[in-house]
C-alpha positions in Angstrom: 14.1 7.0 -5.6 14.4 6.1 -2.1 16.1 9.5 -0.8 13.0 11.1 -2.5 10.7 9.1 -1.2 12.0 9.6 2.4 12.2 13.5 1.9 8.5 13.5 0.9 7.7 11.5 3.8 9.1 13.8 6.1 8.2 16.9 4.6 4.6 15.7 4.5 4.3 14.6 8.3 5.5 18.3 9.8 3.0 19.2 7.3 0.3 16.8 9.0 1.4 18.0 12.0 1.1 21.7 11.2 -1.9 21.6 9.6 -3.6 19.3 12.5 -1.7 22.0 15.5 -4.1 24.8 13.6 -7.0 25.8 13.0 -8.8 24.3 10.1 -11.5 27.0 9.5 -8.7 29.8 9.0 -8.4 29.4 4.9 -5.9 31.9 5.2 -4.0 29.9 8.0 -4.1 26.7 6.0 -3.3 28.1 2.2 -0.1 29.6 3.8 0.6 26.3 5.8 0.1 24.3 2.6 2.8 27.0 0.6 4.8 26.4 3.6 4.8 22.5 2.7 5.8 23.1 -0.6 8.4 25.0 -0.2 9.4 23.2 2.8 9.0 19.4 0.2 11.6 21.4 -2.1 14.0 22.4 0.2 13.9 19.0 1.6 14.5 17.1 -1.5 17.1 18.9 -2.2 19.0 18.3 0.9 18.0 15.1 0.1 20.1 15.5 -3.2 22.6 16.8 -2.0 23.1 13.8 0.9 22.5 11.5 -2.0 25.7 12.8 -3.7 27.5 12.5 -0.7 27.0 8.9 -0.6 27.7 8.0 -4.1 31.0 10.2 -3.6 32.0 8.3 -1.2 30.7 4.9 -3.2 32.9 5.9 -6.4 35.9 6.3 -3.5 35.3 2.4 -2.6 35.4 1.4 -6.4 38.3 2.9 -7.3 40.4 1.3 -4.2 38.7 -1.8 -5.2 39.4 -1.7 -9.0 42.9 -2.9 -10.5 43.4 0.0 -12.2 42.2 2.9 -10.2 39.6 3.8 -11.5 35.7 3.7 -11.3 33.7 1.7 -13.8 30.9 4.5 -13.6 31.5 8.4 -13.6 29.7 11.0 -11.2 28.4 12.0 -14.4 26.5 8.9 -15.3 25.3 8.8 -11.4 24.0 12.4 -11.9 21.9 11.2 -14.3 20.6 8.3 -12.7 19.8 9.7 -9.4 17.8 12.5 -11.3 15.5 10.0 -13.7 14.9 8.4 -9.9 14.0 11.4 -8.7 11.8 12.6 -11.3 9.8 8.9 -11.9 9.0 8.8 -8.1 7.8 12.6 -8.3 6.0 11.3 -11.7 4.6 8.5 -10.1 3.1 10.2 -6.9 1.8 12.9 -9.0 -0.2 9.7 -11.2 -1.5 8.7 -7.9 -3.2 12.1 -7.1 -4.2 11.9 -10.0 -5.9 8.9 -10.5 -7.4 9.0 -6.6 -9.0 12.7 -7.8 -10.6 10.5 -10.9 -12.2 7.7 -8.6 -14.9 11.3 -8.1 -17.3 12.0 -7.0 -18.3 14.7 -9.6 -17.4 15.2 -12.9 -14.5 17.3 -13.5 -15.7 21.6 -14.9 -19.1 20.6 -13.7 -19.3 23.9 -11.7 -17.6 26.0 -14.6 -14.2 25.2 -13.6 -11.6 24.2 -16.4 -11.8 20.6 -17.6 -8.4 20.7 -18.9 -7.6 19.6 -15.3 -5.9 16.1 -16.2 -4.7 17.3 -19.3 -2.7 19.5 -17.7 -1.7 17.7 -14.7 -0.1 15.2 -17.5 1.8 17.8 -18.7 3.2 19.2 -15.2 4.2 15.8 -14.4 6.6 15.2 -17.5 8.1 18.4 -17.3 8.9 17.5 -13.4 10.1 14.0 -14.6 12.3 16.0 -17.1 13.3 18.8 -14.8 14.6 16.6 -11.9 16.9 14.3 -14.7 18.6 18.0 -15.7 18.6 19.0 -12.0 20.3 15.9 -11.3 23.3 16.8 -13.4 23.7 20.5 -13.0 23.4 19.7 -8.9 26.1 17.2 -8.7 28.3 19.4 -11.2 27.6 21.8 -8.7 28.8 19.4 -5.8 31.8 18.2 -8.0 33.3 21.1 -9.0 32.5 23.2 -6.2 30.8 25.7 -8.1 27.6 26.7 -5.8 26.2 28.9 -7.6 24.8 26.0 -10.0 23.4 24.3 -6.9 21.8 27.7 -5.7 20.4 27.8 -9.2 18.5 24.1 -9.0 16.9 25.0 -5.7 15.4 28.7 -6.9 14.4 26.7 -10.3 12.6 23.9 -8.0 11.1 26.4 -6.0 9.9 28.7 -8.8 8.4 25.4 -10.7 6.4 24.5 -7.3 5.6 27.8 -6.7 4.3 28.4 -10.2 1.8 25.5 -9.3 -0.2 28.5 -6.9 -1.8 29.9 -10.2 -3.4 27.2 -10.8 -6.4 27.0 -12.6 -5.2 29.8 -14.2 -2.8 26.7 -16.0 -1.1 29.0 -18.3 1.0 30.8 -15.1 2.4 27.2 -14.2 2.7 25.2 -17.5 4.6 28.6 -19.9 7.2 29.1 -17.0 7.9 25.4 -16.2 8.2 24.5 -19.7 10.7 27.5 -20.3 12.6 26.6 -17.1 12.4 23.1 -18.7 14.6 24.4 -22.0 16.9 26.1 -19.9 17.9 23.3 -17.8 18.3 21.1 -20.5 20.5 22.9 -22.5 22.4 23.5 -19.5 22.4 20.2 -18.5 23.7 19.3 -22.8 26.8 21.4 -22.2 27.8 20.5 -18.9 27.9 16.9 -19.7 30.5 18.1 -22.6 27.7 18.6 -25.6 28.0 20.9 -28.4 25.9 22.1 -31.1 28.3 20.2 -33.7 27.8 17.3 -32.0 24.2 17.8 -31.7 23.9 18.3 -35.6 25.9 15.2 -36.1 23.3 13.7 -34.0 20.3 14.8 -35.5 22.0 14.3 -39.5 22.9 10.7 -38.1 26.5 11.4 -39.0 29.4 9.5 -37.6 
């Protein structure tokens, strides 16, 4: 949560800056300055990952000299998953906070014919981001761990295509269908990397032993 929360801190002050160094009645300046913070946020955060690993490598390094029998009481795996749900509650949580300053008003949301499915849907972006990051979190550090960098390439263009989707908006069927597809993807992914199967999925969902 931390490493997020410092990659959204800097992303958004060479944002202020940007946006402050330019003109603020150019609407074409400042929509392109504000796609260039978004994709700028994700490329950040994901460095940010990426660092993150890094330092819990080196962590699980210290446990395992430290431990009597050589190895480390918690797997990259479990880490993976761990640094992901931290990622995606802080994204959750800021997303709650624009939300709920937007709600303070003044106005009433759709007042002026625009969609009042506004909140609804903001709800719904911020789980799937809360999701996404958890899976991103594993298939990244797979990535890391087994030096296969094509997986890691694969989490950043999924991050920016989620964000990116976000430009459609009101139009909330252009960010919502793709997110939630990407969404299945990664989580199946994720399921099979972190050595699930569909028999053990059935067993699951029978609650078989």
């Amino acid at each position: 949560a931390f490493f997020w929360l410092v990659s959204l801190l800097l992303s958004s002050l060479i944002w202020f800056v940007a946006v402050k160094a330019s003109d603020p009645r150019d609407e074409a300046l400042q929509k392109g300055l504000l796609i260039f913070g978004v994709m700028f946020s994700v490329l950040l955060q994901e460095a940010f990952r990426f660092l993150y690993y890094k330092l819990l490598r080196k962590a699980i390094e210290g446990l395992v000299a430290l431990s009597e029998d050589g190895c480390s009481p918690i797997s990259i795996q479990q880490m993976a998953y761990v640094a992901g749900v931290g990622f995606g509650l802080m994204s959750g949580a800021f997303s709650m906070i624009n939300l709920l300053a937007d709600a303070l008003g003044p106005g009433t949301v759709g007042i002026h014919g625009d969609s009042q499915l506004y909140f609804l849907t903001s709800a719904f972006m911020t789980m799937v981001l809360i999701f996404l990051h958890t899976f991103w979190g594993i298939l990244f550090f797979h990535g890391c761990e087994h030096r296969r960098w094509w997986e890691i390439v694969a989490v950043v263009v999924m991050h920016l295509a989620v964000s990116g989707s976000t430009f459609f908006n009101p139009l909330y069927v252009g960010s919502l269908v793709p997110s939630y597809l990407l969404m299945a993807i990664a989580a199946t992914w994720a399921y099979l990397l972190s050595g699930g199967s569909v028999q053990n999925l059935r067993r699951f969902l029978l609650c078989e032993s």
